[in-house]
C-alpha positions, 0 to 999 in steps of 0.5 A: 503493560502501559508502553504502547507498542504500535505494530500496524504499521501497514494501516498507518504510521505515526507521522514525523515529529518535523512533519508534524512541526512543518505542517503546523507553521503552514496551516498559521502562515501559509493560508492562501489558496494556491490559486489566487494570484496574490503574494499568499496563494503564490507562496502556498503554490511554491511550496506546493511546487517544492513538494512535488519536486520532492515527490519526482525525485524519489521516483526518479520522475519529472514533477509534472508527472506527479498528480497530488491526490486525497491518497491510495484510493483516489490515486488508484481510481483515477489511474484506472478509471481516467486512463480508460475514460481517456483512451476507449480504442485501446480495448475493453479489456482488462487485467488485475490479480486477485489479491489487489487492495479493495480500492483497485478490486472495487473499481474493477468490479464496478467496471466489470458489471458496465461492460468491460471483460475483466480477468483476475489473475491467480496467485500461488500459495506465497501470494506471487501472482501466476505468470503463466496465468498471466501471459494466457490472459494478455490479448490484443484487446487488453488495455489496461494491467493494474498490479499490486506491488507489494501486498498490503496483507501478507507483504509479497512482492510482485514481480514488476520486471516479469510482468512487464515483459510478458505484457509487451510480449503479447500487447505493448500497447496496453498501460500498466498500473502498480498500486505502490502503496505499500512499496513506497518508500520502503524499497527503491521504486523507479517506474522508468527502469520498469517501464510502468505507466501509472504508480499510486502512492499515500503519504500515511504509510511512509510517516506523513498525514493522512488524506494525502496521495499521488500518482505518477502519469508517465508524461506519454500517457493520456489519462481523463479525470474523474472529478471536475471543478477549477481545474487544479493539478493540470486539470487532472484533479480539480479541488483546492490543494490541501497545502499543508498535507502536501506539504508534509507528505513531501517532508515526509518522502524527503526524509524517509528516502534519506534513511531508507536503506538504514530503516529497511536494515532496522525492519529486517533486524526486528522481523527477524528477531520477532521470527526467531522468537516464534521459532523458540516459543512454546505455541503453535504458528505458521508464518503466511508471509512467503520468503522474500517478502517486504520485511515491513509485513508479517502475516502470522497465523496462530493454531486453534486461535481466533485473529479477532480474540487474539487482537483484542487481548493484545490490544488490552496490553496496549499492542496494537497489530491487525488481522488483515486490511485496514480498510475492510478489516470491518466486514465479517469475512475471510481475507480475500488475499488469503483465500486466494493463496487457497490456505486452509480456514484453520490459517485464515482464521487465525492470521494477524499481521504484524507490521513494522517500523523503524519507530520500532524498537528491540523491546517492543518485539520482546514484550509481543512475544512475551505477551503472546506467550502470556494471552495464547493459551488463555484463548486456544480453542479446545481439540482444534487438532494439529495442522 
């Protein structure tokens, strides 16, 4: 098979073509720097402006709220570290989950071992986090909740009404923030209607570039930054403004919010059809993705089949699928997600995730499936036994 058939989508999406075209005639005509006070930076500051309008819009929130970052991982560090730098009488305590993205997990670990008492939230075995585990972990002292609202691995869906109320319950002073990374722009996400604090967003998962992010900041809010220099972005984040990146990741959000319900129908029609195929296929397989998760994620877990051996052959076929986060998918270990939903290491090991787009297409679910039928017996580990 020659056609490339791209299925990790939650890694990266391949950018719009307009975005790409739109990016290109900024970076040979608009080259200023946005802060020079000059006719080129002042161009380069309002179409840097006309992206962050764009930003606000889609969540429902005023421009002044969006900070422009280098994407999901700074935009997460600096909810969590610029909002307890800014606000240390609000407690020493915080919250996460134990199936949050590595750049949430990493920042909490390292706060952990400087002082702040740190709880990690249980999961049930669909990834949903354990709201009684929750309310008993809320106090007077917690300052901060940081949420994943759409898991990057198995797709599950936080549920943000819920945890909202049980924090207010126990503690209406302390913030939260929802890593949005794999939500945005794939369901409607309006941090005011929930009552949410921070939200952190990436322009490479919605069809734009890479090495672009944002976090909303409710105006309310004190937040501290982490990096310092000329004092960019409301002097929160300091660093000549890439203006081309911006500006695509705004193109980028304008366009997927136009199509967003016709995208979602489209995902939900080719991971149906590519569950359907599974159920009339002749191998062995357990879908991890709970009921009710994002249609954009499928975690599959293949019987008596190593993930990583089952990626390479497809690959060989050019399918390109994952088995688990991109971003630690290179360190030899069990995905932390899966082990906290206390599955058997049968299904860990076996579990690639399929992710989608409305760049997909019907026949590229068909030749997956066909290419699995093809590859899954060839590489089967003998007497692995039944699940």
């Amino acid at each position: 098979m020659n056609r490339e058939i791209y299925l990790d989508n939650s890694a990266t999406t391949r950018p719009y073509d307009d975005v790409i075209e739109y990016m290109g005639e900024i970076n040979r005509n608009v080259y200023g720097n946005p802060s020079s006070l000059h006719t080129k930076g002042i161009e380069a500051e309002r179409l840097i402006k006309k992206a962050r309008e764009a930003i606000a819009d889609s969540m429902g929130v005023t421009p002044k709220e969006i900070y422009f970052t280098s994407g999901g991982t700074e935009s997460n560090n600096l909810a969590i570290r610029g909002y307890l730098k800014a606000n240390p009488r609000k407690g020493r305590h915080i919250i996460t989950t134990k199936i949050e993205h590595p750049s949430v997990l990493e920042v909490y670990k390292h706060l952990e071992k400087n002082g702040y008492a740190v709880d990690y939230v249980e999961v049930d075995s669909r990834g949903i986090i354990d709201l009684d585990d929750l309310k008993s972990k809320v106090t007077g002292d917690t300052s901060l909740i940081s949420v994943i609202m759409v898991n990057n691995e198995i797709g599950s869906i936080q549920p943000i009404d819920e945890i909202v109320r049980i924090k207010n319950s126990v503690n209406s002073q302390a913030a939260i923030h929802i890593d949005a990374v794999q939500a945005y722009g794939k369901m409607p996400l309006m941090p005011k209607k929930v009552d949410v604090d921070m939200v952190s967003i990436s322009s490479h998962k919605i069809h734009g570039p890479k090495g672009v992010g944002a976090l909303y900041v409710n105006k309310a809010l004190k937040i501290k930054p982490i990096l310092f220099g000329g004092g960019q972005e409301s002097a929160l984040r300091s660093g000549t403004e890439n203006v081309a990146g911006i500006c695509g990741f705004g193109l980028a959000a304008e366009l997927t919010f136009k199509r967003l319900e016709e995208s979602r129908s489209k995902v939900e029609r080719l991971r149906d059809m590519f569950v359907d195929g599974l159920k009339n296929s002749s191998f062995e397989y357990r879908i991890l993705s709970p009921e009710g998760s994002s249609p954009y994620i499928l975690n599959v877990s293949f019987r008596n089949v190593r993930a990583e051996v089952l990626l390479h052959h497809l690959e060989e076929k050019n399918i390109y699928v994952s088995t688990g986060s991109a971003c630690s998918s290179r360190k030899k270990l069990h995905s932390h997600v899966l082990t906290a939903m206390r599955l058997e290491t049968c299904d860990i090991e076996g579990a690639i995730r399929f992710s989608f787009s409305a760049y997909n297409s019907e026949q590229d679910i068909l030749d997956t499936l066909k290419a699995l039928e093809d590859i899954l017996p060839k590489i089967q580990i003998k007497g692995g036994g039944k699940r």
